[in-house]
KOLKOLVO-652787 format. One record per residue (C-alpha): residue number from 0; residue in one letter; z, x negated, y. Coordinates in Angstrom, 1 decimal. Example, Ala and Ser with C-alpha at 12.3 -4.5 7.8 and 13.67 -1.06 7.14 Angstrom:
// KOLKOLVO-652787
(0,'A',(7.8,-12.3,-4.5))
(1,'S',(7.1,-13.7,-1.1))
END
This chain:
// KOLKOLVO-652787
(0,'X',(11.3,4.6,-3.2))
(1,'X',(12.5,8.2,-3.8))
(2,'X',(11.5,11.0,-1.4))
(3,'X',(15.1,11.3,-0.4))
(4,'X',(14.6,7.2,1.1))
(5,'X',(13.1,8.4,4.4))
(6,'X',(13.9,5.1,6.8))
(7,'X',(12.4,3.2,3.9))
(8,'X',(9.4,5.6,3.9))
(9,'X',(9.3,5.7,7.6))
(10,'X',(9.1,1.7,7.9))
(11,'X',(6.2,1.6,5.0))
(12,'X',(4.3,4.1,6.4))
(13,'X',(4.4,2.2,10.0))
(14,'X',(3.0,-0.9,8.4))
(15,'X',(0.3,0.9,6.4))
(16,'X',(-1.1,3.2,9.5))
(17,'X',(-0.3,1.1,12.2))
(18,'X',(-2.4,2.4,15.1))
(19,'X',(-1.8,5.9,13.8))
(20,'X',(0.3,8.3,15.8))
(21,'X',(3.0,10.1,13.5))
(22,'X',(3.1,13.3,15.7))
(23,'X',(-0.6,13.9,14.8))
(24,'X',(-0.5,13.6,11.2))
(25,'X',(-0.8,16.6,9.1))
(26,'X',(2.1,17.5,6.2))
(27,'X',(-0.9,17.4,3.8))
(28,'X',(-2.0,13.9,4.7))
(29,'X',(1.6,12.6,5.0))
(30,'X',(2.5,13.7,1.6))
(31,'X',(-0.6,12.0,0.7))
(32,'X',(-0.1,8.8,2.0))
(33,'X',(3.5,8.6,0.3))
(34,'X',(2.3,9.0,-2.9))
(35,'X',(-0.3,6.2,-2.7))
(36,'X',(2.7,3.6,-1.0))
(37,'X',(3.1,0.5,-3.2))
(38,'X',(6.7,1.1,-4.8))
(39,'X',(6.8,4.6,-4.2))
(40,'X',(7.9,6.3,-7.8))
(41,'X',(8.8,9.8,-7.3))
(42,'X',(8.0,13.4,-9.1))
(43,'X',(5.1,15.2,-5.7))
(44,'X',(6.9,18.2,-6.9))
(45,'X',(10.5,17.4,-5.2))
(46,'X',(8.7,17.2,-1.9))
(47,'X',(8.7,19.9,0.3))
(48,'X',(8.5,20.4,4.0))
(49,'X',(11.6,19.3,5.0))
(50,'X',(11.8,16.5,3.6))
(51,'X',(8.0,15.3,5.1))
(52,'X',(10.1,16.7,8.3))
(53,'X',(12.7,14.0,8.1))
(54,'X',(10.0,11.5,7.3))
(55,'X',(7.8,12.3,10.0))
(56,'X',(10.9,12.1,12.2))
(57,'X',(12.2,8.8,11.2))
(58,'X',(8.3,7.5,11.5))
(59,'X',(8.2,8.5,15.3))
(60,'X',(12.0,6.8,15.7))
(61,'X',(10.6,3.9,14.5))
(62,'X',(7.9,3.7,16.7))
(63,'X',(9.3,4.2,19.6))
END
């Protein structure tokens, strides 16, 4: 996964923090728990806030 895969992202990060509310995650935590998702292979420097904006995004769409 690149950061640029954010409905990939999205659906990992729903399995891996199941009973956790995307609204109420922190950009600092988010970006952390990218990193450490098994297949995730990506330079932390291309990530900014928009793009853990679109992730965040597609997290809550997929938990709704």
């Amino acid at each position: 996964m690149k950061w640029t895969d954010t409905r990939e992202i999205a659906l990992a990060l729903s399995e891996a923090h199941p009973d956790t509310d995307p609204q109420s995650v922190r950009f600092t935590d988010l970006r952390d728990w990218v990193l450490a998702l098994k297949g995730f292979d990506d330079d932390p420097k291309h990530c900014g806030e928009k793009i853990l904006e679109a992730i965040q995004m597609a997290w809550i769409d997929e938990t709704e």
